[in-house]
DRENLUM-593307 format. One record per residue: x negated, z, y negated of N, C-alpha, C in turn; residue in three letters. Coordinates in steps of 0.02 Angstrom, whole numbers, plus 50000, padded with zeros to 5 digits. Layout:
N
XZYXZYXZYALA...
END
This chain:
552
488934971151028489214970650960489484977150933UNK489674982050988489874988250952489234992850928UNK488754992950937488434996250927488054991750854UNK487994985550843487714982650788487544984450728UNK487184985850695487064988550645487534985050570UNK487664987750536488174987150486487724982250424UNK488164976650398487664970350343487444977050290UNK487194973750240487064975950165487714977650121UNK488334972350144488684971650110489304976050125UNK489334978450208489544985750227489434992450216UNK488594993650203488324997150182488475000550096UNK488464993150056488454994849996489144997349974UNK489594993650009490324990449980490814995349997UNK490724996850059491225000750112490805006050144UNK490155007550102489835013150127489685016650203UNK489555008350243489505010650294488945012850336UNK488895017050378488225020250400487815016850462UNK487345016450465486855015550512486995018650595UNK486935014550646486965016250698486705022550719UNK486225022350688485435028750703485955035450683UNK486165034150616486705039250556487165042050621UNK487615038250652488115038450698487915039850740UNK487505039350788487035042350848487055049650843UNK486665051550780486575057850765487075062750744UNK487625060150704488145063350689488595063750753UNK488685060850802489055062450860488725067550888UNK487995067650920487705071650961487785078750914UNK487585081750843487765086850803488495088050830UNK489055084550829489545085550845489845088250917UNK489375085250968489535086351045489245096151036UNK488655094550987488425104051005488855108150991UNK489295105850922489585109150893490265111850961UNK490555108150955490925107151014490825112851079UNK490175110151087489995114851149490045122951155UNK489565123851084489655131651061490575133451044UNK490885129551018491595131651019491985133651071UNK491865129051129492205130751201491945137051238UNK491535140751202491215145951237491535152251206UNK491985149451159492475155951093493125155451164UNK493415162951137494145163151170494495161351092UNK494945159651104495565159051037496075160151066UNK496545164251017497335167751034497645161951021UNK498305163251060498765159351047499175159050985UNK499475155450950499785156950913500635151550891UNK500515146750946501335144750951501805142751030UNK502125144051052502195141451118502885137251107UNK502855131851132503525127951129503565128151228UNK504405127651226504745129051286505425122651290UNK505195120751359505835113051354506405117651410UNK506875115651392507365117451453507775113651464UNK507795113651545508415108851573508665106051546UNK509185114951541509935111351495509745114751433UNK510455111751410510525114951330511165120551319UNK511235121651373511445129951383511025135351382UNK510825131651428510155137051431509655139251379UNK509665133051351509165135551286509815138651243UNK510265138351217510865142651161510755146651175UNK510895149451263510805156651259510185159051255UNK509655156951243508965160751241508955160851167UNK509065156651116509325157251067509595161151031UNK510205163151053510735165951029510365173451057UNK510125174751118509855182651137509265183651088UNK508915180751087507995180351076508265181451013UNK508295176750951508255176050897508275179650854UNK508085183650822507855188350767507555187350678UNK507665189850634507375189450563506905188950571UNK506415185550535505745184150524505325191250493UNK505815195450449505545202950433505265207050486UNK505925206250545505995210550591505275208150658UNK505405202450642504675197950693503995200450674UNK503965200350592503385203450567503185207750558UNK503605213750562503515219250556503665223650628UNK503795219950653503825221750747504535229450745UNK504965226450678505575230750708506115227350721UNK506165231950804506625228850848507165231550828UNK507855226850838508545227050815508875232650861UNK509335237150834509575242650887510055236550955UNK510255232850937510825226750979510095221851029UNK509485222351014509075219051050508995220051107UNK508995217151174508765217051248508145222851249UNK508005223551269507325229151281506985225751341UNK507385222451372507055220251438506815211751428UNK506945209951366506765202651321506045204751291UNK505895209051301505335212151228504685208051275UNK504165204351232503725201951272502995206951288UNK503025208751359502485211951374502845219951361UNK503335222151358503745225151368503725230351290UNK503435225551253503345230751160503435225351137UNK503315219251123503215215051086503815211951047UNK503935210651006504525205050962504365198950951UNK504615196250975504215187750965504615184650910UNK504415178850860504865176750823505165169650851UNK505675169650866505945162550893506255160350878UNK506235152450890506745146350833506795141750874UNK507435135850873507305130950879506705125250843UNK506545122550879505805118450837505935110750825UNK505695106350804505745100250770505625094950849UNK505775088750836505775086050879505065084450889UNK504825083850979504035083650993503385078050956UNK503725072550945503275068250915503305070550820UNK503715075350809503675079450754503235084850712UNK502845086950772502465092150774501895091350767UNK501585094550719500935092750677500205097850709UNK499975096650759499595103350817499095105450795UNK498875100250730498215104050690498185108450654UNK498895108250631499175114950566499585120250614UNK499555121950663499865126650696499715131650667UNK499035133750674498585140450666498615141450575UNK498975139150553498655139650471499215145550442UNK499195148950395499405155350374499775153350328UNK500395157250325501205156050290500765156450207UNK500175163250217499975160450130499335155950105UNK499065157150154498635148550144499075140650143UNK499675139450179500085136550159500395133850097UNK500735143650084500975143749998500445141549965UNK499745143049967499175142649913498855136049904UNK498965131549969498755125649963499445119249930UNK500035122449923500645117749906500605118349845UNK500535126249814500495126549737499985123349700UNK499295122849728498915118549707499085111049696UNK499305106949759499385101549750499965100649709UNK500435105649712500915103849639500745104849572UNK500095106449576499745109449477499495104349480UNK499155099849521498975093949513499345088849497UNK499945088349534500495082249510500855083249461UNK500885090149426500865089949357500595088449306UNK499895088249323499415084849287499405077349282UNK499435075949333499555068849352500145064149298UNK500675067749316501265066949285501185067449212UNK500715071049201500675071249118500275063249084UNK499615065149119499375055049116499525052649149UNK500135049549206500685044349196501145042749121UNK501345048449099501705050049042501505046448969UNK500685049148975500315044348908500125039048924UNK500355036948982500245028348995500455025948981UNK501345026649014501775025748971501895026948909UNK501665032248862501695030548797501475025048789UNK500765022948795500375019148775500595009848768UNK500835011348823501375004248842501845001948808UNK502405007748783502675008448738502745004748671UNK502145009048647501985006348580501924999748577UNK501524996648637501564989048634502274983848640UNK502774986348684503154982648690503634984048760UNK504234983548765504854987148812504624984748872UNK504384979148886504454975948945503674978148977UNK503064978348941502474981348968502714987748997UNK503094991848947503194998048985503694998749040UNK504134995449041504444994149102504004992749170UNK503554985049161503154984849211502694990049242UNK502244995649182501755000049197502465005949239UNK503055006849205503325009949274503345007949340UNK503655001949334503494999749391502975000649436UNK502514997849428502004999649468501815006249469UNK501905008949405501685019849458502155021049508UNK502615017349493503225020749561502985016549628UNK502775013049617502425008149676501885011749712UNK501415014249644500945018849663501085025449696UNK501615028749649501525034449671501515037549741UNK501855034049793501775036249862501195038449877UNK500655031449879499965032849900499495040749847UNK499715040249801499295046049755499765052749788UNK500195053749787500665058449835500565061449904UNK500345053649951500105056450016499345058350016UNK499105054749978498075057849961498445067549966UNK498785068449891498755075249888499115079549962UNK499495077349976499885079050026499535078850094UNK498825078350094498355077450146498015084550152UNK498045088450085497735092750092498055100450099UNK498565096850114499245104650144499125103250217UNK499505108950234499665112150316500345113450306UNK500595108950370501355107750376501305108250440UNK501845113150475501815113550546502115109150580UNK502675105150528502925099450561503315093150528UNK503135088350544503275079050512503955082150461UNK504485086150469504985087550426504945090350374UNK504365096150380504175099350304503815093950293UNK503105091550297502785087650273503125082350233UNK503565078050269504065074050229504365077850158UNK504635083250182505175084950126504725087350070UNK504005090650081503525089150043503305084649987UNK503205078950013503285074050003503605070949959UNK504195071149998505035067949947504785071349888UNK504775078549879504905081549807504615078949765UNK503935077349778503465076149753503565069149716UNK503485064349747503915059949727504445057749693UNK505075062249712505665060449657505455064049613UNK504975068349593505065073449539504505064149507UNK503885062049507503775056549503504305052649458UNK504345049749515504945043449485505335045649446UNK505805050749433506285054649401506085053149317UNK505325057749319505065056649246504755052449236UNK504645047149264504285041249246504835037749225UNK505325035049263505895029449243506365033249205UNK506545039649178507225040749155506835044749103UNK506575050049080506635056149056506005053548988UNK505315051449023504885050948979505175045348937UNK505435039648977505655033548915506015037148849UNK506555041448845507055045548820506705050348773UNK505865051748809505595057248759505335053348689UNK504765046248711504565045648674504695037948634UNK505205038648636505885034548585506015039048501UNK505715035648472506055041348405506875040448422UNK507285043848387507825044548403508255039048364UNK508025039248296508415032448261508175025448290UNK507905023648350507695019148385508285018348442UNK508705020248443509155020548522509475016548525UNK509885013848473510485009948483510095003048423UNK509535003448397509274998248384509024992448417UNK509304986948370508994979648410508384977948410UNK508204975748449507504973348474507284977448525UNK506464978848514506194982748568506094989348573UNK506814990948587506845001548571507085002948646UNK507495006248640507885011248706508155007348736UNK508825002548724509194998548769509014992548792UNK508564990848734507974984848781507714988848839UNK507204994348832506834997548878507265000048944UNK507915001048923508375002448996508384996649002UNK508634990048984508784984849014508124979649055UNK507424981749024506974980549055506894983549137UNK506914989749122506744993349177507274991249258UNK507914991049223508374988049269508354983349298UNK508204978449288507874973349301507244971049357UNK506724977249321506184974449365506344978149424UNK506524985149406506904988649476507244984549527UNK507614978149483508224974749540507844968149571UNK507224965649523506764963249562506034964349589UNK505644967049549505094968049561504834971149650UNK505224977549627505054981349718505414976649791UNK506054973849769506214969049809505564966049843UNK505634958849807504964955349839504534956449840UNK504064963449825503384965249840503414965749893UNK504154972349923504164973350005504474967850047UNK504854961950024504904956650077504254952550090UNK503764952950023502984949650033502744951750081UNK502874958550082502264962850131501874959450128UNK501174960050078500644958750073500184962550116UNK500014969450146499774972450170499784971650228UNK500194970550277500364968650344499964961550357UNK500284957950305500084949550322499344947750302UNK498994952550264498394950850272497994952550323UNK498174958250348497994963150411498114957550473UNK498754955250487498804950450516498404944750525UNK498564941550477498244934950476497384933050455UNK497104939350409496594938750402496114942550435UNK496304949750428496024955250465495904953950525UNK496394955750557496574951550628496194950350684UNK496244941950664495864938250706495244939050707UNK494934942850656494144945450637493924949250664UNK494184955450700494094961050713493694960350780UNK493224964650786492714963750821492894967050921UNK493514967450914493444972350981494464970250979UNK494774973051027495444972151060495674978251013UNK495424983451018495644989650987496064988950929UNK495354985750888495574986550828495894980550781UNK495914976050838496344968350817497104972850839UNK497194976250873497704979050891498084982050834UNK497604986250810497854989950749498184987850672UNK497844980550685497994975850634498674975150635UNK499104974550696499774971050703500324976650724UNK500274981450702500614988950718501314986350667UNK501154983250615501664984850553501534988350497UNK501904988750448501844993350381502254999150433UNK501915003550388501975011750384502295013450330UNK503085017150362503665019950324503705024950333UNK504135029050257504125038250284504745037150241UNK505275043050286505885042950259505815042650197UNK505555050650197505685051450094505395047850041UNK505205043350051505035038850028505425034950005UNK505885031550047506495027150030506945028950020UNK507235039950033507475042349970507555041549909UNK506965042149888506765044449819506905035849789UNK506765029249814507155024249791507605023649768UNK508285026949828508865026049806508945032549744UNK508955037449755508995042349706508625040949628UNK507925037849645507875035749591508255031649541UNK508495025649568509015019749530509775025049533UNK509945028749561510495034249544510595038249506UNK509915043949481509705046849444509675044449355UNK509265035549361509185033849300509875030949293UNK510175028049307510925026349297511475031049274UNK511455036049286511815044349285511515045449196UNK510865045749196510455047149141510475043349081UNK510625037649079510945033549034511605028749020UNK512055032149063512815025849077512995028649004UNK512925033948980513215035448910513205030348886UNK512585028448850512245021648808512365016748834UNK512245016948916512175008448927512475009248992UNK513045008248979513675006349054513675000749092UNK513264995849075512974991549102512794992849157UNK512094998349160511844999549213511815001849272UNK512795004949294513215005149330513324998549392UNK513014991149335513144985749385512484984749414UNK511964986149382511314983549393511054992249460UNK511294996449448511145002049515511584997049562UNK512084995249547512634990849630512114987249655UNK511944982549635511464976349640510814978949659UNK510594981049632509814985549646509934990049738UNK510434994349728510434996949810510574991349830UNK511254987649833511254981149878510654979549907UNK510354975049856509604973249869509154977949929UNK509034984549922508604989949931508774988950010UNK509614989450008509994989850081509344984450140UNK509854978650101509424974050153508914972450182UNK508524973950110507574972350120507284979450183UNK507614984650150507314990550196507704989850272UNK508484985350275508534984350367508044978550371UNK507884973350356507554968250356506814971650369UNK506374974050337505724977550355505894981650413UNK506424985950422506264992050477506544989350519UNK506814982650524506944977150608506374972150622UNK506014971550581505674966050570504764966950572UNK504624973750507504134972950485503814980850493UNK504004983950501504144992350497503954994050547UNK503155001650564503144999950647503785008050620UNK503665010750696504065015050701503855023050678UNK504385025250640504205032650625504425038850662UNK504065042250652504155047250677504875054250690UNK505125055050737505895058850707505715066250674UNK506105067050613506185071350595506855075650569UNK506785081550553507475085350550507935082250486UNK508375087550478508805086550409508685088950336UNK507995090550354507675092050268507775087650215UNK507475083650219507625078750162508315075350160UNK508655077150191509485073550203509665079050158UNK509765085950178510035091750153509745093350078UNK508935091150065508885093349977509075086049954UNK509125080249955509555076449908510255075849926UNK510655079849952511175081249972511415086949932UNK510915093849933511165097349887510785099849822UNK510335095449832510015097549766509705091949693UNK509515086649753509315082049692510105077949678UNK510555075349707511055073149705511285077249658UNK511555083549659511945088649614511545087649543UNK510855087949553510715085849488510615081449444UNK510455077449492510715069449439511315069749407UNK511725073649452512415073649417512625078049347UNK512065084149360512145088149302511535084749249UNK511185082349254510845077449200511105072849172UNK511915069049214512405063749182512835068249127UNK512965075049153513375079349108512995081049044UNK512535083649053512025086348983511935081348929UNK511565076648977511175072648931511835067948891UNK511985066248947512745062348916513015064448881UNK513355072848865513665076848803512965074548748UNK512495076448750512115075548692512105069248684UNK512155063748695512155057348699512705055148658UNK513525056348672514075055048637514055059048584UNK513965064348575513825069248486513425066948465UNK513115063148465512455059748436512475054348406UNK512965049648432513135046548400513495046348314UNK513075040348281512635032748269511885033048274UNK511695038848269511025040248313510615036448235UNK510885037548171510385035248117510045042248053UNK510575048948080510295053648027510595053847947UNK511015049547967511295047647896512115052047902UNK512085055647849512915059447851513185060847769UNK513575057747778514145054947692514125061147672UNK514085059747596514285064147550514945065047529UNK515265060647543516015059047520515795056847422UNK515415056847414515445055347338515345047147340UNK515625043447269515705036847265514895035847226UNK514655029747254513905024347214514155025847143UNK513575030347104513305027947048512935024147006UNK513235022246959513335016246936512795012246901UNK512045015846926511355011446900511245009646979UNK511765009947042511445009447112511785001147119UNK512285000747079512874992747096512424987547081UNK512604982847130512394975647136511674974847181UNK511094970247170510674970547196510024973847201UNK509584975747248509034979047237508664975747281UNK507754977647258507554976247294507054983147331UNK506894981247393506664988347435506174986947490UNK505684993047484505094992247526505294996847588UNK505194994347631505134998747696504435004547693UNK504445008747751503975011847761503195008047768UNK503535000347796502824997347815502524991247768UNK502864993147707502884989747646503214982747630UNK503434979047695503944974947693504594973947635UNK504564968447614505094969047565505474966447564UNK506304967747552506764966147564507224968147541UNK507984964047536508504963147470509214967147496UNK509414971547453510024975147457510604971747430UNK511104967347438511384965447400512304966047422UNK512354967547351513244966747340513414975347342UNK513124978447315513174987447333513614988147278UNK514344988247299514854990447264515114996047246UNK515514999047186515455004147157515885008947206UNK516365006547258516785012347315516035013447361UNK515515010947382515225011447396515055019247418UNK515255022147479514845029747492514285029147496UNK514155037447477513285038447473513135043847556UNK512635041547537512325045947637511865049447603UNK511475054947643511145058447640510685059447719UNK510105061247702510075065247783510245069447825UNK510145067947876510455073947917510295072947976UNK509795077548012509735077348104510365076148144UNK510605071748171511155070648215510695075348269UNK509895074248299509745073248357509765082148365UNK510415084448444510595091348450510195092248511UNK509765087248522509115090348583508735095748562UNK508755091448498507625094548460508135101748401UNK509025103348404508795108048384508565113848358UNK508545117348322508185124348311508665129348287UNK508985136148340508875136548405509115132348416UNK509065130948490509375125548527510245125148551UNK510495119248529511235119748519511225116848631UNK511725122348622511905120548687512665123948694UNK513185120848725513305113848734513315110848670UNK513345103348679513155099248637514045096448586UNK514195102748548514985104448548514815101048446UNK515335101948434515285099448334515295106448328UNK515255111248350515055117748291514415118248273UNK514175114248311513365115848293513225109448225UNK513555106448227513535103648146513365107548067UNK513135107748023512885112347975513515107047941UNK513765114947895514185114247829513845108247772UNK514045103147778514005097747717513705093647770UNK513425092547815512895087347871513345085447927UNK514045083047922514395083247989514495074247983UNK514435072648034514265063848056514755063148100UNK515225066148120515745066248164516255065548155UNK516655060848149517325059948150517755062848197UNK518455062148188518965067248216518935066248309UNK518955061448308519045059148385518455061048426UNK517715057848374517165061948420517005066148423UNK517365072448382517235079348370517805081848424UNK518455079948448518595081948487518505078348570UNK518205073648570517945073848650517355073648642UNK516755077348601516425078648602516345085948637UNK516835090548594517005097348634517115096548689UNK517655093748728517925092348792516995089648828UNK516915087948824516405084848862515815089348852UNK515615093048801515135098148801515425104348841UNK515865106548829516025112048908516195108848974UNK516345104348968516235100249028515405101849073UNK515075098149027514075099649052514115107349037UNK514215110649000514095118249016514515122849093UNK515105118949093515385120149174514975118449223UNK514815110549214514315107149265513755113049289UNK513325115049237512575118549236513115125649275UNK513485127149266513815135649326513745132349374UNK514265128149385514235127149453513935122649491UNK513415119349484512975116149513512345119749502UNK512215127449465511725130449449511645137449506UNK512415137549516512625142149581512635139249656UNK512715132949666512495129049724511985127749733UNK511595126549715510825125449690510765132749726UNK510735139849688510695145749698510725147749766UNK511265145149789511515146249835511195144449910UNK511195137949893510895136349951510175137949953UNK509685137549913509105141449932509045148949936UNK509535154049919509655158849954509815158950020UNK510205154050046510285152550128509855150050157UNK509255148250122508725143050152508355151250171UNK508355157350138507945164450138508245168250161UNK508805167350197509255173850230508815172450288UNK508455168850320508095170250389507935173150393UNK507495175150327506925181750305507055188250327UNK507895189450321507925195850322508705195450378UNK508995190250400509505190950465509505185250505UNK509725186350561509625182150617510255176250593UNK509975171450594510325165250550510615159750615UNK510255159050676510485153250732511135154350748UNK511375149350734512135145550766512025140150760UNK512395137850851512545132250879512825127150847UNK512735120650844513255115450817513425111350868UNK514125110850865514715105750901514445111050980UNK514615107351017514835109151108514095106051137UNK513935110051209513235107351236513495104451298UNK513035098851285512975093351346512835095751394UNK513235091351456512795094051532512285089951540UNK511875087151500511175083051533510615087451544UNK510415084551578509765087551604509035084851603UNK508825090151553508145086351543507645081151583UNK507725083851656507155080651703507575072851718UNK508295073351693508525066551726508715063251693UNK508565063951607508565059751554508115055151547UNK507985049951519507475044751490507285045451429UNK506835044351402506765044651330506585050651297UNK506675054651331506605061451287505805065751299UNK505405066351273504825069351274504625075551265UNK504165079451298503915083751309503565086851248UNK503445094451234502825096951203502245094551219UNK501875089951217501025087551212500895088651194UNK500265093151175499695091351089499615085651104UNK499675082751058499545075551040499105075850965UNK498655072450957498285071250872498555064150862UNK498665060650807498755053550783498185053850735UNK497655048750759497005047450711497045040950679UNK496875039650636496785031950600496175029550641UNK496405022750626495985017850700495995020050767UNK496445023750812496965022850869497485021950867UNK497505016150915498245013250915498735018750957UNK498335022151024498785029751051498565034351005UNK498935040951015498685046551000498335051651054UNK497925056151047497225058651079497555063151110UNK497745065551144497875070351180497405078251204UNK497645081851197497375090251170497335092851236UNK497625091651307497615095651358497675090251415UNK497605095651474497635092451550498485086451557UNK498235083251575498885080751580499135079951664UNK498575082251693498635082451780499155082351819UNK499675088451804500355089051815500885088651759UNK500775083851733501245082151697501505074751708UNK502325074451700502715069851711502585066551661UNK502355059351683502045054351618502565052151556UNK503145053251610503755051851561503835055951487UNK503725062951486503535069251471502955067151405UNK502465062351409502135062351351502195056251308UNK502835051151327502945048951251502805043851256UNK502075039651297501865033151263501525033851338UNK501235026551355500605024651406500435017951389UNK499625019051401499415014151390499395008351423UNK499695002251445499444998551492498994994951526UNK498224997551480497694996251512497204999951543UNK497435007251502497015012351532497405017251533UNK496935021851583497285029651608497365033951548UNK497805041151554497735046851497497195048851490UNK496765049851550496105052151534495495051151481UNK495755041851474495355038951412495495042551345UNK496175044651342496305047151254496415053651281UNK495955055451308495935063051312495525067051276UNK495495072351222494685073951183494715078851250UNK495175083051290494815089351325494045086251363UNK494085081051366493555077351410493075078851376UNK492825079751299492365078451256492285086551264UNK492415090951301492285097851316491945099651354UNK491135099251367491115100151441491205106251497UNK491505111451480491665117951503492525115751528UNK492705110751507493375110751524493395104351548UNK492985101651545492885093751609492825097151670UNK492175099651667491965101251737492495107151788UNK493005109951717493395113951786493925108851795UNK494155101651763494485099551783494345094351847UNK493595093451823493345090451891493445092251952UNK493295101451947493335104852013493885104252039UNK494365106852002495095107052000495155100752074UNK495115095452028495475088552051495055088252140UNK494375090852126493995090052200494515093052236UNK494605100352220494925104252271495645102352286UNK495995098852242496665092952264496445089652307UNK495885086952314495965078952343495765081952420UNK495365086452412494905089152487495665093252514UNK496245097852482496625099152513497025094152540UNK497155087852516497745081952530497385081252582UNK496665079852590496395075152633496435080752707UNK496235087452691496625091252774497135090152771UNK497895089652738498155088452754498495083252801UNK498065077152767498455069752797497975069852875UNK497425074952870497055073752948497545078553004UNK497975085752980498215088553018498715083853044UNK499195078453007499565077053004499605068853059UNK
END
C-alpha cells in the first residue's frame, strides 16, 4: 500500500505524483547527495555544553569579544593570547539559544543575505497590508459589522500568510524567527483593528449614530470577545485530523501525526493580547467602554489559551527573551504613546461636526420653518429656528489632516474666527497635548535606547552574568539536552538527525523513539561515504570488545 499509485482525484486535487515520478526523483536525489559528500565544507558554528555553569561564565566572561573586533580579527590589548584559536585566530563567542532552539539549516547563511531576505519579506507585508486595508474599505462602505467580521478573520488569517513569508528567511534560531514573526504580525493586527478603521471614517462620522466609528469600535469588540474565543475552543483543525484524518491514514506514521495537537508559537499569542491593548489605548478617548470589553476579552484569551496549551496544544519549542523584551519595550511603550497622540487629537476635536459659531444672531428670512435637501437629495423639515438662534459656519476641527501639520494637538493651532473650543476644552486640551508631546521624548528615547543597546555588541563586549551559578552538573541533570543537529520535517513525527549518534548519551538528544533505533531518523545514513565509515567504525568496536571478552 505504500508504494500504490495515487487516484485521479489525488493527482488532480492535491497534485499528487506517480510512483514512477517518486522513484525517479529520489534516485536524482541519492546522486545528488553522493557527489556532495565528496565536497569538504568549513565549519562555520560550534556549540560547546559544559558541566557546570561556572565554567561556562568564565569562558564567557574571558573569550567574549565585539563582533567588530571578531570580524575584523582585531584582538583586544586585555585579550589572553594564549585563548587565540590556532594561536592567531579571534573567534566570535556568545552564549547561544536553547538546543531544541536552533535552526541547523540556516547556520551557514550570511548576516547580509539574512538582512536581504527580511527586507524583502517586509516590502511584501506592506503590500499585503495595503490590500488588507482596501478590504476593509470595501466592507466598510457596506456596513460596521461586515467590517468588523472581515477583520476578524484577517487577524485569524494573518498568522498563516506571515509564516508562508517567514519561510523564506534564515534565522539561526526559533527566538529570532519568532520575534520575526511577532513583528510582523502585530504590525498586522495593529492596522487592521485600530488605525485603518480611524483612517477611513470621514471624520464628521465619529460620534454619529448608526453605522460610523462607535458602532465599528463596538462591533469589533465584540467579535474580538467572541469570535476568536470559540474558533480556538472548536479547534476545528485538530478534530478533523483526529477524527477524520486519522483513522484513514494509510500507515502508523502518519495516523500518528494526525494526533500531535494544534501547533502554537509564542508570538503569536502576543500579538493577541497586545492587539485588544493597543486598540483599547487607541480609542478609550471616544469609547471608554472598551476598557471593559479588553477586561473580558483577555479574561477570555487567559483561559482558552491555558485550556488549549493543557489540553490541545502539542508542545513548543523553548525560546529566549526576544519577544518578551520588544513588547516589553517597544510595542507596549507604544500603544501607550498612540493612547497619548491620538487621544490629544481626539479630545480637541471634539464635536467632531466642522461647524464653528459666528457669534452673530439668525437672520430674520432664516426664522421658523424650512424645508432641506441633503446631499443625497432626501428631504427634510427644519423647524422652530428662532431669532437668538446662532449661526455656524465651517471650519476643519479635524488637527490630524492639518496643513502644516499641528502637532501637539494644543488650541493655538485654531485659526482666528474658526475656534470650536470652549474654555475648559481649550485648557485640558493644552494640558493633554504636551502631555503626548512629553510621551513621544520619552518613549522616543527608550525606544532609542534600547535598540542602541541591542548594537553596542557591534562595537563592545556586552556579556554579563545574571543572578548567581548553580552547582548542577550537566551529566547528572535530567531533562536538559545536548547540541544535536536535529532537522524537524513535516510528516515526521521525530526529527532527522544530522550526525553519528554512536557515542552519544541518548539522554543528550531530546526525544527516543519507542519503536525504533536513532539510526532509523538518521539522514547521515542516506550518505554513502559516511555509512560505510560508520560501518567500519562499529566493525572495529565490536571485533575489539569481542578480544576483549575472549582475553578476559
Amino acid at each position: 500500500p505504500l508504494c500504490m499509485s495515487p487516484s485521479w482525484i489525488q493527482r488532480y486535487l492535491c497534485f499528487a505524483q506517480s510512483t514512477e515520478v517518486i522513484y525517479d526523483n529520489i534516485k536524482e536525489i541519492d546522486d545528488k547527495v553522493a557527489q556532495l559528500s565528496k565536497k569538504e565544507y568549513d565549519c562555520t558554528t560550534v556549540y560547546i555544553t559544559f558541566e557546570t555553569e561556572q565554567a561556562q561564565r568564565y569562558i564567557l566572561e574571558t573569550l567574549t569579544t565585539s563582533i567588530h573586533n571578531a570580524n575584523r580579527q582585531s584582538i583586544p590589548t586585555d585579550f589572553p593570547v594564549e585563548c587565540l584559536f590556532r594561536d592567531k585566530h579571534l573567534l566570535r563567542v556568545k552564549e547561544p539559544d536553547e538546543p531544541n532552539s536552533i535552526r541547523w539549516m540556516d547556520l551557514n547563511v550570511s548576516d547580509l543575505n539574512c538582512f536581504i531576505q527580511r527586507a524583502m519579506t517586509f516590502f511584501l507585508s506592506i503590500c499585503l497590508l495595503v490590500g488588507c486595508a482596501f478590504l476593509i474599505y470595501l466592507a466598510r462602505k457596506r456596513n460596521a459589522f461586515t467590517a468588523s467580521i472581515i477583520i476578524t478573520i484577517l487577524n485569524r488569517l494573518t498568522p498563516m500568510v506571515v509564516k508562508f513569508l517567514n519561510s523564506f528567511e534564515a534565522h539561526r534560531n526559533q527566538s529570532s524567527y519568532q520575534a520575526s514573526q511577532f513583528i510582523k504580525i502585530t504590525l498586522f493586527r495593529w492596522v487592521n483593528t485600530a488605525v485603518i478603521t480611524l483612517v477611513i471614517t470621514p471624520f464628521t462620522d465619529t460620534l454619529q449614530n448608526g453605522p460610523f466609528l462607535i458602532n465599528s469600535i463596538f462591533s469589533i469588540c465584540i467579535t474580538e470577545m467572541t469570535v476568536n474565543p470559540v474558533l480556538q475552543m472548536l479547534n476545528y483543525m485538530s478534530n478533523f485530523q483526529m477524527h477524520v484524518l486519522g483513522p484513514r491514514a494509510v500507515d502508523q506514521r502518519r495516523m500518528n501525526l494526525h494526533f500531535q495537537g494544534g501547533y502554537y508559537e509564542i508570538g503569536e499569542r502576543y500579538t493577541a493580547m497586545t492587539k485588544v491593548l493597543f486598540f483599547t489605548l487607541f480609542y478609550c478617548t471616544l469609547f471608554p467602554l472598551g476598557f471593559f470589553f479588553a477586561t473580558v476579552t483577555l479574561v477570555i484569551t487567559y483561559w482558552t489559551d491555558k485550556y488549549s496549551l493543557l489540553r490541545t496544544w502539542m508542545a513548543a519549542p523553548q525560546i529566549g527573551p526576544e519577544i518578551s523584551d520588544f513588547t516589553r519595550k517597544i510595542f507596549l511603550p507604544l500603544a501607550v504613546l498612540a493612547y497619548a497622540i491620538v487621544g490629544s487629537y481626539q479630545y480637541a476635536s471634539f464635536p467632531f461636526d466642522n461647524a464653528c459659531s459666528t457669534n452673530e444672531n439668525m437672520m430674520s428670512e432664516y426664522v421658523n420653518r424650512h424645508f432641506v435637501k441633503d446631499l443625497s437629495g432626501a428631504l427634510f423639515t427644519i423647524d422652530n429656528i428662532a431669532e437668538d438662534s446662532s449661526i455656524y459656519k465651517y471650519c476643519s476641527q479635524d488637527m490630524m489632516r492639518f496643513s502644516p501639520p499641528a502637532f501637539p494637538a494644543v488650541p493655538k493651532f485654531q485659526e482666528d474666527g474658526s475656534k470650536w473650543m470652549n474654555d475648559t476644552q481649550e485648557g485640558f486640551s493644552a494640558v493633554y497635548g504636551w502631555f503626548s508631546f512629553a510621551a513621544l521624548f520619552a518613549i522616543g528615547f527608550s525606544i532609542i535606547s534600547f535598540n542602541l543597546f541591542a548594537f553596542r555588541s557591534y562595537f563592545f563586549k556586552v556579556y554579563k552574568p545574571r543572578g548567581n551559578a548553580t552547582d548542577l552538573q550537566f551529566s547528572k541533570e535530567e531533562g536538559i539536552n545536548g547540541y544535536i543537529p536535529q532537522i524537524k520535517l513535516p510528516g515526521y513525527a521525530f526529527p532527522l538527525l544530522t550526525t553519528n549518534t554512536d557515542h552519544l548519551i541518548p539522554d543528550m538528544i531530546g526525544w527516543a523513539d519507542p519503536n525504533k533505533s536513532y539510526d532509523h531518523h538518521n539522514m547521515v545514513f542516506d550518505v554513502p561515504k559516511i555509512a560505510k565509515e560508520i560501518a567500519k567504525k562499529r566493525s572495529e568496536d565490536d571485533e575489539a570488545k569481542g578480544e576483549q571478552k575472549h582475553e578476559q
